[in-house]
C-alpha positions as CSV (number, residue, x, y, z in Angstrom):
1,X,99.7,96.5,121.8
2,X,102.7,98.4,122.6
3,X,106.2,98.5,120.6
4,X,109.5,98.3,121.1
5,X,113.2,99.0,119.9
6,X,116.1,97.7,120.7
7,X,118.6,99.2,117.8
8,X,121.6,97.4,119.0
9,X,121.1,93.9,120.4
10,X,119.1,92.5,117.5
11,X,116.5,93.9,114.8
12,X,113.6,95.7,116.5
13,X,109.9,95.9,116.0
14,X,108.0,98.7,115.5
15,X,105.1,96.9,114.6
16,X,103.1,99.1,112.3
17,X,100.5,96.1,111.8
18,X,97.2,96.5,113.3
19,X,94.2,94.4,113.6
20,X,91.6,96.5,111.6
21,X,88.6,95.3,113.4
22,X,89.9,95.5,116.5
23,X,89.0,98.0,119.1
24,X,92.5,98.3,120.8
25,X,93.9,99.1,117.5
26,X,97.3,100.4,117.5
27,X,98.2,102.2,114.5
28,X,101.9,103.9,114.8
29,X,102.5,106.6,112.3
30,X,104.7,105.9,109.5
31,X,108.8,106.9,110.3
32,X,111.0,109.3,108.1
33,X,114.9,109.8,107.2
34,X,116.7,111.6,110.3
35,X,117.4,114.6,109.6
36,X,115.3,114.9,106.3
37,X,112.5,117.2,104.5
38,X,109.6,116.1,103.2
39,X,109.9,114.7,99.5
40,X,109.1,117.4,96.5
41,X,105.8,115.4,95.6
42,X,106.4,113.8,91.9
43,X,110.2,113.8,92.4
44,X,110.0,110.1,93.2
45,X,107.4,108.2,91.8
46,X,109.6,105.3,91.8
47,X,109.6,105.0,95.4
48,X,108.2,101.6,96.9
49,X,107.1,101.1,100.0
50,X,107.6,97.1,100.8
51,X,104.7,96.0,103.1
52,X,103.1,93.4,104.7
53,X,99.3,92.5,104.3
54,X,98.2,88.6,104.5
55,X,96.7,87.0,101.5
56,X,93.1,87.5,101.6
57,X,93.2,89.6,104.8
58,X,92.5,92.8,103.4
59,X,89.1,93.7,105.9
60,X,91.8,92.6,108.2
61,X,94.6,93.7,108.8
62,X,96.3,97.1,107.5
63,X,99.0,97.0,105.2
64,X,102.7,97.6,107.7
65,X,105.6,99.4,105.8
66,X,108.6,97.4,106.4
67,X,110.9,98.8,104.0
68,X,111.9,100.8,100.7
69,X,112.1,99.6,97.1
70,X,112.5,101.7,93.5
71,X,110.5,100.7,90.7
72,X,113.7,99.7,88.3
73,X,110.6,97.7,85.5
74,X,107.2,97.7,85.2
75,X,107.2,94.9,86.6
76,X,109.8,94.9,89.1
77,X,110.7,96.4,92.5
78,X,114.7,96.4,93.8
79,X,115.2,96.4,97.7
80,X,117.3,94.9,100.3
81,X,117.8,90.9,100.6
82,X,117.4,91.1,104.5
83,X,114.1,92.8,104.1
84,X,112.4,90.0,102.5
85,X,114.9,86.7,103.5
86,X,112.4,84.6,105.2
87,X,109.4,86.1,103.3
88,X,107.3,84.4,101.2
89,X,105.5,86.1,97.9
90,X,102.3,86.1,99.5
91,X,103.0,88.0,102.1
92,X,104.1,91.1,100.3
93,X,102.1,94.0,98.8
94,X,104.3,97.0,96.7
95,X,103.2,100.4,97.1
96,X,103.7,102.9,94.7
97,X,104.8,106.7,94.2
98,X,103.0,107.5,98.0
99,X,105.0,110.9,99.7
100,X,102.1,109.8,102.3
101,X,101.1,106.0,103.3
102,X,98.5,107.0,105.8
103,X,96.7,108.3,101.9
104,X,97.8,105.1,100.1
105,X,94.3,103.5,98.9
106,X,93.8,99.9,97.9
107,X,94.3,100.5,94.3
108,X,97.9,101.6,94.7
109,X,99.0,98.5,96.2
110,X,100.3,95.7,93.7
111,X,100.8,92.0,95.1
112,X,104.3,89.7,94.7
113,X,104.5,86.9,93.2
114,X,108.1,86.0,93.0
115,X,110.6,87.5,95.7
116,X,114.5,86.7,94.1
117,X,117.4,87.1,96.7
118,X,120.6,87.9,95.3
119,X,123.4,85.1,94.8
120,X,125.4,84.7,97.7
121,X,123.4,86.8,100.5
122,X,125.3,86.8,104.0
123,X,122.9,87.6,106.5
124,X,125.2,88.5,108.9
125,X,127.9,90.3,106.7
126,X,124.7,91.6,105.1
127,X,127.2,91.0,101.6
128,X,125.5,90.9,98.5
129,X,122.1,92.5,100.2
130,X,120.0,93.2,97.3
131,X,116.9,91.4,96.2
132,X,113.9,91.7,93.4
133,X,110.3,91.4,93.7
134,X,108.6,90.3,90.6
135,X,104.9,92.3,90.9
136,X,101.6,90.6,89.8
137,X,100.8,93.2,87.4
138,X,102.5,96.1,85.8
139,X,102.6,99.6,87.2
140,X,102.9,102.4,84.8
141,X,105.0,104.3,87.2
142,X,108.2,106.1,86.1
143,X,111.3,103.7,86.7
144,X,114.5,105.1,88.4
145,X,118.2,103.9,86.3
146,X,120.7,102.0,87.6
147,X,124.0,103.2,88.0
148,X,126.7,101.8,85.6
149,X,130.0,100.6,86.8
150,X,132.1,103.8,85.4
151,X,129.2,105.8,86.7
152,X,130.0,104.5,90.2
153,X,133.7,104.5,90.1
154,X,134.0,108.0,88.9
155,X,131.8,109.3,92.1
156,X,134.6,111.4,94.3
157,X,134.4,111.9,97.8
158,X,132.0,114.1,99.7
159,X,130.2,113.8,96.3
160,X,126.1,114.8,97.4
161,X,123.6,112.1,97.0
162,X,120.0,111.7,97.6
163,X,118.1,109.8,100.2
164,X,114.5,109.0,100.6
165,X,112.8,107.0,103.2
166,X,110.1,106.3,105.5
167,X,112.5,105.5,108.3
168,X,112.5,106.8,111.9
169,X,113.1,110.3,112.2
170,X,114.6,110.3,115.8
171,X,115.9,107.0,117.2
172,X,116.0,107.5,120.6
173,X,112.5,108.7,120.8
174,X,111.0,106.8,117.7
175,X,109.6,110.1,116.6
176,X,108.0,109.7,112.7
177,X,106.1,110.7,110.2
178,X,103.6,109.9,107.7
179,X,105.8,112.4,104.7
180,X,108.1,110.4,102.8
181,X,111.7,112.3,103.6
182,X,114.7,113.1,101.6
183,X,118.2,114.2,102.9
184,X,121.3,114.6,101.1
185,X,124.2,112.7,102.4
186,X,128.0,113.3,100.8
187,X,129.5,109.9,99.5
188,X,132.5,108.5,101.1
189,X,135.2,107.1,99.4
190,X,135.1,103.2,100.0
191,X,138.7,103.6,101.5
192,X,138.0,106.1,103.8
193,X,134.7,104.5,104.8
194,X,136.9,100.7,105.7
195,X,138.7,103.0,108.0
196,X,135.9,103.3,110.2
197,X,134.7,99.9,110.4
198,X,136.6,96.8,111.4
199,X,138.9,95.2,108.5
200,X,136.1,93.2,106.6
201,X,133.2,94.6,107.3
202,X,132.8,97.0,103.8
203,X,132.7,94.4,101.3
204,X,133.3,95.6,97.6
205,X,129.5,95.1,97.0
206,X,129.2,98.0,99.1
207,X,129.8,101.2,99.1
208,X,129.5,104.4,101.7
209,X,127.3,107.7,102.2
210,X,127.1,109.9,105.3
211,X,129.2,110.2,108.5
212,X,127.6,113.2,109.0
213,X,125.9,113.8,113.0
214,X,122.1,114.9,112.0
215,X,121.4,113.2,108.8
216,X,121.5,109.3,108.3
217,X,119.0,106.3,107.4
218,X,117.7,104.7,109.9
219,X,115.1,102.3,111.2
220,X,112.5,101.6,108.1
221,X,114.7,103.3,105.3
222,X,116.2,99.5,104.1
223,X,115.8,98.8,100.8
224,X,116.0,102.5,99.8
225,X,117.4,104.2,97.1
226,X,120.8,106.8,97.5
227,X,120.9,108.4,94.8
228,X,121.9,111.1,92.1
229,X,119.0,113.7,90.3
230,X,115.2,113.7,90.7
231,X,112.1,112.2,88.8
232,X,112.6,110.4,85.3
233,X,116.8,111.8,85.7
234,X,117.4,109.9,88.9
235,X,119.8,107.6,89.0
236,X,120.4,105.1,91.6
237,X,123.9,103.8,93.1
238,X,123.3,102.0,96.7
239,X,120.5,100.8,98.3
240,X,120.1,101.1,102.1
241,X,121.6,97.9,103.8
242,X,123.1,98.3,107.3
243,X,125.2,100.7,110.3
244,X,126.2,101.4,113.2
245,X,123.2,102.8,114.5
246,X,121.7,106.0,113.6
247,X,122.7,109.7,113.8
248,X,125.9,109.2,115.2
249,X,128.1,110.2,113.2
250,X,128.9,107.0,111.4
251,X,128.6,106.1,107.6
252,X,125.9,104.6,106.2
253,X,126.7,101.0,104.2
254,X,124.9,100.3,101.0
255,X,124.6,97.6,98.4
256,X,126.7,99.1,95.5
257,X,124.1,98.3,92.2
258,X,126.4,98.4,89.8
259,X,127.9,94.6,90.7
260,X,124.3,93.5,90.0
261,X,123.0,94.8,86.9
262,X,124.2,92.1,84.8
263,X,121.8,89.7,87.0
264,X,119.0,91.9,86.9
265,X,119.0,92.4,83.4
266,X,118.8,88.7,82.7
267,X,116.1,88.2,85.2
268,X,113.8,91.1,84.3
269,X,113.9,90.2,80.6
270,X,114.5,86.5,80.6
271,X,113.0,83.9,82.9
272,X,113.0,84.0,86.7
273,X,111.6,81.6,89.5
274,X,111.3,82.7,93.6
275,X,115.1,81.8,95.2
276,X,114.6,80.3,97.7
277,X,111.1,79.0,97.9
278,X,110.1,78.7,101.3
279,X,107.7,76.3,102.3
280,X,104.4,76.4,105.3
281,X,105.4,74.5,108.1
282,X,105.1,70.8,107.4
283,X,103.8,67.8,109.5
284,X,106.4,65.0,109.3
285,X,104.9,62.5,106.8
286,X,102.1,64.3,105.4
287,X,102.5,66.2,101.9
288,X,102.1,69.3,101.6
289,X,102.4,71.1,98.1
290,X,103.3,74.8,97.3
291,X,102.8,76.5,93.9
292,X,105.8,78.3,92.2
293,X,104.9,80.5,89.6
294,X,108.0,80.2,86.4
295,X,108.0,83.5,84.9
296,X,108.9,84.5,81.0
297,X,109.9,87.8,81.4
298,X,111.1,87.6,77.7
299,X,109.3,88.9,74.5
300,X,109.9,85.6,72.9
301,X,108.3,82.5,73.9
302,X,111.4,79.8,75.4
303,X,111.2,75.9,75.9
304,X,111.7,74.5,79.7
305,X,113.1,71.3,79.1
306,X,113.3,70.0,82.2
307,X,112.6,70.6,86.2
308,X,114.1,68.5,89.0
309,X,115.2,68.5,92.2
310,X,117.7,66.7,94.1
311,X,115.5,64.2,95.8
312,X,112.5,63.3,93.6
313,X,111.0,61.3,96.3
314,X,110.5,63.5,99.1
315,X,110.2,66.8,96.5
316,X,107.9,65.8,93.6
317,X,107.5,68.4,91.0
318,X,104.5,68.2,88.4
319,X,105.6,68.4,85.0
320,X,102.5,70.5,83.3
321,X,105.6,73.7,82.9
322,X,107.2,71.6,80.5
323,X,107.0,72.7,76.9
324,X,107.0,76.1,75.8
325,X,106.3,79.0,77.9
326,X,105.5,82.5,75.7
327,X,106.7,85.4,76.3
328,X,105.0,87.5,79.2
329,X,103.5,84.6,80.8
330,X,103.3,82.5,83.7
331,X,103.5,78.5,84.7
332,X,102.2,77.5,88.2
333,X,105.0,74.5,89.1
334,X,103.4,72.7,91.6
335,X,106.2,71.1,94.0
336,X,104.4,68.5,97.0
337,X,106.7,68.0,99.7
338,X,106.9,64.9,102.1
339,X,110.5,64.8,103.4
340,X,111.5,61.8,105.6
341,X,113.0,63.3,108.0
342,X,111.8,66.2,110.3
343,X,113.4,69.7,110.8
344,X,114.6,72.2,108.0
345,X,115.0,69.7,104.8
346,X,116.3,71.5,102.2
347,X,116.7,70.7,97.8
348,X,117.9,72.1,95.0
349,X,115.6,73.3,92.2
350,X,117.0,73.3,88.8
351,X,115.0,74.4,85.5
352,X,116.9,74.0,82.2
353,X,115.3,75.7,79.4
354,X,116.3,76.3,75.7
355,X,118.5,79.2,76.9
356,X,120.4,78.5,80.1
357,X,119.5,76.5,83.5
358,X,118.5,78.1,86.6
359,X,118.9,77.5,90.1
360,X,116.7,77.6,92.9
361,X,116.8,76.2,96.5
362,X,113.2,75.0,98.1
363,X,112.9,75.0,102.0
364,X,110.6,73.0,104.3
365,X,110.2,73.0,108.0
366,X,109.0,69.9,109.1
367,X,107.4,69.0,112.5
368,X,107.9,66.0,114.4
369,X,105.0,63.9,115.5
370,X,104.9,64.3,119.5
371,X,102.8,62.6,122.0
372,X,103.9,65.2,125.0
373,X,104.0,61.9,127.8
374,X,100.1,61.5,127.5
375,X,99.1,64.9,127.9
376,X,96.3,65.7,125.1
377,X,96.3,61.9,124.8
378,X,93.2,61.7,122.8
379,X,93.4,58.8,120.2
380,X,91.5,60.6,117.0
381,X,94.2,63.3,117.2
382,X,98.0,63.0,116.1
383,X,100.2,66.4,117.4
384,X,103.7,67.8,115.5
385,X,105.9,70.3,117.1
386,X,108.6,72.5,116.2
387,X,110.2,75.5,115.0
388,X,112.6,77.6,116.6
389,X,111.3,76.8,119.8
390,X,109.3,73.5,120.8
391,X,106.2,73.4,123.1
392,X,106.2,71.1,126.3
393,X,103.5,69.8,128.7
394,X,103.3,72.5,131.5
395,X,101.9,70.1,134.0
396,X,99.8,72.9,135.1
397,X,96.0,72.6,134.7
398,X,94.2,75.0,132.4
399,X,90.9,77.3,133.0
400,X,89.0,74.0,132.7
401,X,90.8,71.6,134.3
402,X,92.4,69.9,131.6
403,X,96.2,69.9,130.7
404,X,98.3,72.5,129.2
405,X,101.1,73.2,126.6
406,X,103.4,76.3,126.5
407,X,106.3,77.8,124.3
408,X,108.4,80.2,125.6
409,X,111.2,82.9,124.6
410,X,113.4,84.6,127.0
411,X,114.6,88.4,126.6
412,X,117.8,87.4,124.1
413,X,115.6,85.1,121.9
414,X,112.9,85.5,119.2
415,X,111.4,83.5,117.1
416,X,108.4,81.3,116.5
417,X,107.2,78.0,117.9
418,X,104.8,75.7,115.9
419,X,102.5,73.2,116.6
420,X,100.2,71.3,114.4
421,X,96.9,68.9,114.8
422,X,95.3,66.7,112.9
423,X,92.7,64.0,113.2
424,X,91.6,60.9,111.3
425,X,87.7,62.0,110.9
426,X,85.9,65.4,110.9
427,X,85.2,67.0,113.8
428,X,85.8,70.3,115.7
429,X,89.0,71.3,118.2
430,X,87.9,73.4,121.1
431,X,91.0,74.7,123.2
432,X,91.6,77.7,125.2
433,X,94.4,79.7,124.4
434,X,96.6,82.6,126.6
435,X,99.5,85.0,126.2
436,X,102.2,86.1,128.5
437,X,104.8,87.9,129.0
438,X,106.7,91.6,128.7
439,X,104.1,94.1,127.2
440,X,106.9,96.1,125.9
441,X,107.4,92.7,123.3
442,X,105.2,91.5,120.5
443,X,103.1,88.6,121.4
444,X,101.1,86.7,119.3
445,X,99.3,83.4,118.6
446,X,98.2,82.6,114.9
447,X,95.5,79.5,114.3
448,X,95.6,78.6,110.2
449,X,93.2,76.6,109.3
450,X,95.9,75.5,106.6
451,X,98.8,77.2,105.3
452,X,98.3,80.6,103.6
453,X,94.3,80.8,105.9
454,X,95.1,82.6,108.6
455,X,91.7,82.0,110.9
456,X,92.4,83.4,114.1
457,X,94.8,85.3,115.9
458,X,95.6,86.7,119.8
459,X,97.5,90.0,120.9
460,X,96.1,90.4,124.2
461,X,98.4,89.5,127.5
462,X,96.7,87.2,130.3
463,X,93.4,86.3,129.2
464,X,92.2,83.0,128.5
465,X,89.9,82.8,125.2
466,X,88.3,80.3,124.0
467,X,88.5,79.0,119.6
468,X,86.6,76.4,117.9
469,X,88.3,75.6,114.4
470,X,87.3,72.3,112.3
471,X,89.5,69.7,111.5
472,X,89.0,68.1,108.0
473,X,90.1,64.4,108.2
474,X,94.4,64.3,107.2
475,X,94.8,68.1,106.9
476,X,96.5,69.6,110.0
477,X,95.8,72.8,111.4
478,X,98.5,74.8,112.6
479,X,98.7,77.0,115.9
480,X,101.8,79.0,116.4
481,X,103.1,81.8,119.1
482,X,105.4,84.1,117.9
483,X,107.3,86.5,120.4
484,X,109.7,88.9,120.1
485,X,110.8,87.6,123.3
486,X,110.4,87.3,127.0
487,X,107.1,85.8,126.5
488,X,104.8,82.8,126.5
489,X,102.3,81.5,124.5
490,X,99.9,78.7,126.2
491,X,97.0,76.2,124.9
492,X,94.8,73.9,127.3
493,X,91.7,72.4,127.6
494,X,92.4,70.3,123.9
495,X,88.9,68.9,123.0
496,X,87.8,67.1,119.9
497,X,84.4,66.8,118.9
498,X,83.6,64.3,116.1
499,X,81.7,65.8,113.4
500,X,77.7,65.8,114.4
501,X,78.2,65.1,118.3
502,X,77.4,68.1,120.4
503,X,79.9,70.5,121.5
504,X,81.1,71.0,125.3
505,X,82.8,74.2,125.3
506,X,85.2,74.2,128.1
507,X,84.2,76.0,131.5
508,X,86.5,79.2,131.4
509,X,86.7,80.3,135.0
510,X,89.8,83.1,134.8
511,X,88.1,86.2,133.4
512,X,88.1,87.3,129.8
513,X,89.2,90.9,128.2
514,X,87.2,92.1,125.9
515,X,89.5,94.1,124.0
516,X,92.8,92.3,122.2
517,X,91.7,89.9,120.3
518,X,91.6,89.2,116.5
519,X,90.7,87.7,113.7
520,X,90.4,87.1,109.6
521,X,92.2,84.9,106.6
522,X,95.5,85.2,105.3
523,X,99.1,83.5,105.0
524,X,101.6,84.8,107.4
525,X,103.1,81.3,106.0
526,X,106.4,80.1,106.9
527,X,107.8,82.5,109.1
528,X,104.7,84.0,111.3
529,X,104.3,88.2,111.1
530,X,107.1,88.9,114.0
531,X,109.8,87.0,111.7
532,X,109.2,88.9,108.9
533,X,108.9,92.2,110.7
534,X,111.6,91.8,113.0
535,X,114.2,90.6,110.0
536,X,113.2,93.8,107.8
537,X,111.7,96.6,109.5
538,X,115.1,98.0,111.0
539,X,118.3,99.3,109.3
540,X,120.3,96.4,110.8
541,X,123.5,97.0,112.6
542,X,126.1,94.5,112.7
543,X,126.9,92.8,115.3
């Protein structure tokens, strides 16, 4: 599978994923700051590395890095809102105090359970571009500080900071290493540094490091820390959020801390719940729940006294949080969706406890039942279709004769197209399934058996392969191509088997690759692995 980057037009991909049991595997090695040295190992054990793994796809797939963090509590990562926007929890594993991710071993990995963007995110302004990741378990890492208010205004210009990273190195070649990399950059005075963007652009939740030709963040440094002294001393003002390419001479922008430690102190020590909460990809008229774990962060037990949503019909919330929740510990809210109304349906989530209320925002994609004129016209099955693009009826006949569907991007677009499938009784769903488009793209097509079980998955261009998947009777399963664009994803040759006939596999007559393919279980959830990637890998320039 080959990569590509496109610094300038929209967020590129490097994609670091790689199916593990794949014998194509494409494993790139891990990026660094430009300019930078390898990091004094044990001067940052605070450092995060941000991945993505899917939920139970751990003889799977290998962990990507997608961005930076710090370690700012035991149980809590900082790091950039665009790097984890359309993610959901599941789809995130922290690592740790690593100078070298190719070394990083299972144990160092800690899973997400809560991902908190900060109030107010732009995500084209890239304002207010911080986020926190509430982490499964504790580490006993060291934690870097935050910087205070009068610790931040009192920095003067061409002040030195620190910078650490696992971003690109070079970014016209895409030259990296595995090393974690430091560089000192001088800060620039926010006036100064609005002089060299246009009026706007540097916010006063930002604030400005670099403008120096050699030495910058790049690509894969988001969601790092610039900061001021090393190991337990360090002390962190910005966090990497966006410019104007890389090495060019141009500041950096990043998220100024200080406006936000009043939120993160209440969140880390009080009580804290995922905002948003994104839901899987819904079929129009069948629920479909999502568990939200409500967090005490507290040392003192607190009393929720009440959860509810703006529409109680189409967002019903169990009620087995309310009551007292003790300090340290965890309720699963489960929320079951069934909107009336098909594309994104959104609610507000409010949770009032003995101490304040809290606001959260849950988000479902729902599909629209489509019959595609007759084709697939099969009267045990019921189709849905959506997302950012929509599939259609080719009218061309697949490897077996029968008809086909395809989703398409072009070269400017991106994005994911879903399409779901269910049937009234048990049975089997046999299909063949092909990708095509620009190898320079990511291509990919994703079969969940339901949301968060990632069953199956193509990388390979212009083979046809055949998948057999079961369909349990009212539970859609969901196939959907993602693309980074100029590509295509196509099924055909739709045949449903009910449960104890004998299958018919279809007659593939095109001839098959062995290599490409892959396989295993895991969410890549709402938005499919490109999404997330291609939102949070890059140091994002504006456009």
């Amino acid at each position: 599978m080959t990569c590509y980057s496109r610094r300038f037009l929209f967020p590129a991909l490097l994609c670091s994923f790689v199916f593990a049991t794949s014998s194509n595997a494409v494993e790139l090695p891990q990026a660094k700051v430009v300019g930078g040295v390898p990091s004094e190992i044990g001067a940052t054990e605070w450092m995060a590395s941000v991945q993505f793994l899917p939920q139970g796809a751990d003889n799977i797939f290998i962990p990507s890095h997608i961005c930076g963090g710090t370690l700012i509590a035991p149980g809590w990562v900082m790091t950039a809102a665009h790097c984890v926007d359309n993610a959901q929890p599941l789809e995130i594993v922290v690592v740790l105090g690593i100078e070298n991710l190719q070394a990083q071993r299972r144990s160092d990995q800690f899973k997400v359970d809560q991902v908190l963007i900060g109030q107010d995110f732009n995500g084209t302004s890239l304002d207010n571009d911080i986020a926190l990741l509430h982490l499964s378990s504790f580490s006993n890492s060291p934690q870097i500080a935050r910087a205070s208010q009068s610790e931040t205004n009192t920095l003067s210009n061409q002040f030195p900071l620190n910078l650490v990273g696992y971003g690109i190195t070079d970014p016209d070649s895409g030259e990296a290493s595995d090393r974690l990399q430091s560089a000192v950059l001088p800060y620039l005075a926010t006036s100064l540094c609005r002089s060299e963007f246009p009026s706007g652009w540097v916010t006063d939740n930002m604030i400005c490091a670099g403008g120096v030709v050699g030495i910058d963040s790049c690509s894969g440094d988001s969601g790092g820390p610039l900061y001021e002294g090393e190991g337990d001393q360090a002390v962190q003002y910005g966090i990497v959020s966006w410019g104007l390419g890389c090495d060019v001479g141009s500041p950096g922008v990043y998220t100024r801390v200080a406006n936000y430690n009043d939120w993160i102190d209440s969140t880390i020590t009080g009580f804290s719940v995922s905002n948003p909460v994104r839901m899987p990809f819904i079929a129009h008229g069948i629920p479909q729940q999502v568990s939200v774990p409500l967090v005490n962060n507290g040392t003192d037990a607190l009393l929720i006294n009440s959860i509810v949503t703006d529409d109680a019909s189409e967002f019903q919330l169990s009620q087995n949080c309310l009551g007292e929740l003790s300090a340290n510990t965890t309720c699963q809210l489960q929320i079951t969706a069934n909107p009336q109304s098909a594309g994104q349906q959104n609610t507000d989530l409010q949770i009032t406890t003995n101490q304040q209320s809290y606001d959260s925002e849950v988000i479902a994609q729902v599909l629209p039942e489509d019959t595609f004129d007759g084709a697939f016209e099969q009267s045990e099955l019921r189709w849905f279709n959506g997302g950012d693009r929509s599939w259609r009826d080719s009218g061309v006949a697949g490897p077996a004769g029968g008809d086909s569907l395809t989703a398409s991007f072009s070269s400017i677009a991106s994005g994911s197209a879903a399409l779901m499938v269910m049937s009234a009784e048990a049975g089997q769903l046999t299909f063949s399934w092909r990708l095509e488009g620009d190898s320079q793209s990511l291509q990919m097509l994703n079969l969940y058996q339901q949301p968060g079980d990632l069953e199956s998955a193509l990388i390979s261009l212009d083979s046809w392969r055949s998948v057999v998947t079961t369909l349990t009777p009212g539970v859609p399963v969901t196939i959907e191509f993602v693309s980074s664009g100029d590509g295509t994803g196509i099924i055909a040759d739709v045949v449903f088997t009910p449960e104890g006939q004998v299958i018919d596999p279809p007659i593939i007559t095109d001839p098959v690759d062995s290599d490409g393919g892959g396989g295993g279980g895991g969410p890549i959830g709402l938005l499919s692995l490109f999404s997330l990637l291609a939102l949070s890998w890059f140091k994002r320039a504006k456009p």
